[in-house]
N, C-alpha and C positions, 0 to 999 in steps of 0.2 A: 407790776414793776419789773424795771428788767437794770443789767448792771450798766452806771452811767459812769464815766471816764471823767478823773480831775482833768479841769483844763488850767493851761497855766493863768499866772496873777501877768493880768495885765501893767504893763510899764509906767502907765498912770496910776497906778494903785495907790503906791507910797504917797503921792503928792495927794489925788484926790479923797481918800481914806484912811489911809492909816494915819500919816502923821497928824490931823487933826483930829482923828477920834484917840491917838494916845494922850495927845495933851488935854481933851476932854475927862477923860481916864483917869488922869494924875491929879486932875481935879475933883474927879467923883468916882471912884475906886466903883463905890455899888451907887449909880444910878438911882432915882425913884422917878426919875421920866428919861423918858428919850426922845423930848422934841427938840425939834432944831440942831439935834444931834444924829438922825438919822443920816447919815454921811455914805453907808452904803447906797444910798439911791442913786448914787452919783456912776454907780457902775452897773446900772443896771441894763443899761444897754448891752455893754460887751458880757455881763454873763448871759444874755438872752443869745447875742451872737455865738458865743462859744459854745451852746449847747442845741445851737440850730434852735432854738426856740421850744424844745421838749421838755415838758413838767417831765421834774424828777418823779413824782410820785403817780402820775395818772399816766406817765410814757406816751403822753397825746400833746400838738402839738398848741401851743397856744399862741393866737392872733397877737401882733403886739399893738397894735391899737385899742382894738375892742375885748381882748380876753383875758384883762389884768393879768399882766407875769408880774412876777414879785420877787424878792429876795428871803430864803425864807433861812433862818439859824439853824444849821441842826442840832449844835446845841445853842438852846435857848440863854438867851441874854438873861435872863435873869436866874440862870444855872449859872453861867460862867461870862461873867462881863468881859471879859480878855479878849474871851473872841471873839467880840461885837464887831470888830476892823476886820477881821482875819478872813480875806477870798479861799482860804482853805475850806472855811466854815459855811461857805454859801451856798445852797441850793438853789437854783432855778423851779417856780413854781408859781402855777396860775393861785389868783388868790384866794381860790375856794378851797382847793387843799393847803395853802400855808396856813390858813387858818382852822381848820379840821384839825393841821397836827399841832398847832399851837404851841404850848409850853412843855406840851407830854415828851416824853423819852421812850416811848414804847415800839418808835418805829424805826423799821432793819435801815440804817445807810444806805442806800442806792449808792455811793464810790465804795461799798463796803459788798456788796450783797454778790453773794455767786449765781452762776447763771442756771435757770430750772430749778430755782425754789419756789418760784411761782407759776403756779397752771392755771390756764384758762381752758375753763371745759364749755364746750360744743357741745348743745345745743344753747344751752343755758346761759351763757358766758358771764360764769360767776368766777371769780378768782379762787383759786383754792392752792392749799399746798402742793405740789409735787407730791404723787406716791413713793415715792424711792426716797426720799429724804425723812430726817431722823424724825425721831417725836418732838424731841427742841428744837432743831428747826421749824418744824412743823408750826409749833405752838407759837413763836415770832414771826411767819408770815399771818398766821390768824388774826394775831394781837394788830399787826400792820395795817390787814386788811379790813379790820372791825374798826382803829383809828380813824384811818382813810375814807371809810364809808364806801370802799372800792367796788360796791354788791350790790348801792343802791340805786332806783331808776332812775336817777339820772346816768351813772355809769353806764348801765346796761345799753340805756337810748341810745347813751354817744358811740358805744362799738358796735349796737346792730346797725346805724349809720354808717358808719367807716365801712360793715361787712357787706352790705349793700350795694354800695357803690361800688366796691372792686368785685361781685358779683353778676352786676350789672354792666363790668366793663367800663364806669366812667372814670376810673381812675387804676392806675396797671400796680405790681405788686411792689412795684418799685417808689413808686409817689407814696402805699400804704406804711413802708419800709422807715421813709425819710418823716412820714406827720402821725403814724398811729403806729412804731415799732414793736411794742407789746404784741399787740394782734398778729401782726406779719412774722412774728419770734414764732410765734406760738401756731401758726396755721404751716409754718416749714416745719418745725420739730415736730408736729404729730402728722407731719403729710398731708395735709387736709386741703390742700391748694386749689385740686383738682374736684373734688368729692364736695367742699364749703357751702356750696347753693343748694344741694339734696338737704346737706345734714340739717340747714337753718329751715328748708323747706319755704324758700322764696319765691313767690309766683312771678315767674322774670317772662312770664310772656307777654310779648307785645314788645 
């Protein structure tokens, strides 16, 4: 994870969202479904646009045809129904992590999160705390990245992919910047730009 930027409430907001999910609201204070109340979908485009299309929580970029982005609460609706309208409230997220982090609270804010509390270690590329950061810190990016599942082989596949190709040259550090920022964060801060194809040990001949 790396620190993501509120973008502002789109102009269409009030009309498409709030004002009928409050008067939903005023009707059902606490919810026991939300179908046909789902009014956030309605902006799911522009929070994909505003965030370039990168999961909050995998900082990779997702397809918006085929790589389900989502809307995800970060707090959960059924924490705090109030904020179910609220574009303050909304992440961008493919739908395999909005549903990982689900209804839990365990996980750091990405508008919240400072920047190098999370390390990506080479060769490995398992997510870990930052060494310089405290033991509470420490223990809420663990807690994040055991949520997230951020360790598991699927993760792994998708970033030795990404490391891959901008080893290979098929894509410059600039493209890895804009669709896999995490990675590109993380191979400037520890210098590894130039050195990334030794450490990974990729047979790039031919």
């Amino acid at each position: 994870m790396i620190p993501v930027s509120e973008q502002p409430e789109p102009a269409s907001f009030p009309h498409k969202v709030r004002t009928p999910g409050s008067t939903f609201l005023q009707q059902a204070p606490h919810p026991a479904s939300w179908k046909n109340r789902e009014y956030w979908k309605r902006v799911l485009r522009e929070l994909y646009d505003a965030h370039n299309g990168i999961c909050a929580y995998s900082a990779e970029w997702i397809p918006y045809t085929t790589g389900d982005p989502s809307i995800d609460h970060f707090v959960p609706k059924s924490v705090n129904p109030q904020l179910a309208y609220e574009w303050s409230n909304y992440r961008l997220a493919s739908l395999r992590f909005n549903s990982r982090k689900g209804d839990y609270q365990d996980v750091i804010d990405p508008f919240r999160l400072k920047p190098g509390l999370f390390f990506l270690h080479f060769p490995s590329l398992l997510v870990r705390p930052d060494w310089a950061i405290s033991r509470s810190q420490a223990s809420k990016v663990i807690a994040t990245a055991n949520r997230l599942k951020l360790n598991d082989e699927l993760c792994i596949s998708g970033r030795i992919r990404w490391i891959r190709e901008f080893c290979t040259g098929s894509i410059t550090l600039e493209f890895l910047k804009r669709n896999a920022p995490f990675i590109a964060v993380e191979l400037q801060r520890q210098g590894l730009i130039e050195e990334i194809a030794s450490i990974m040990r990729f047979d790039l001949a031919g």
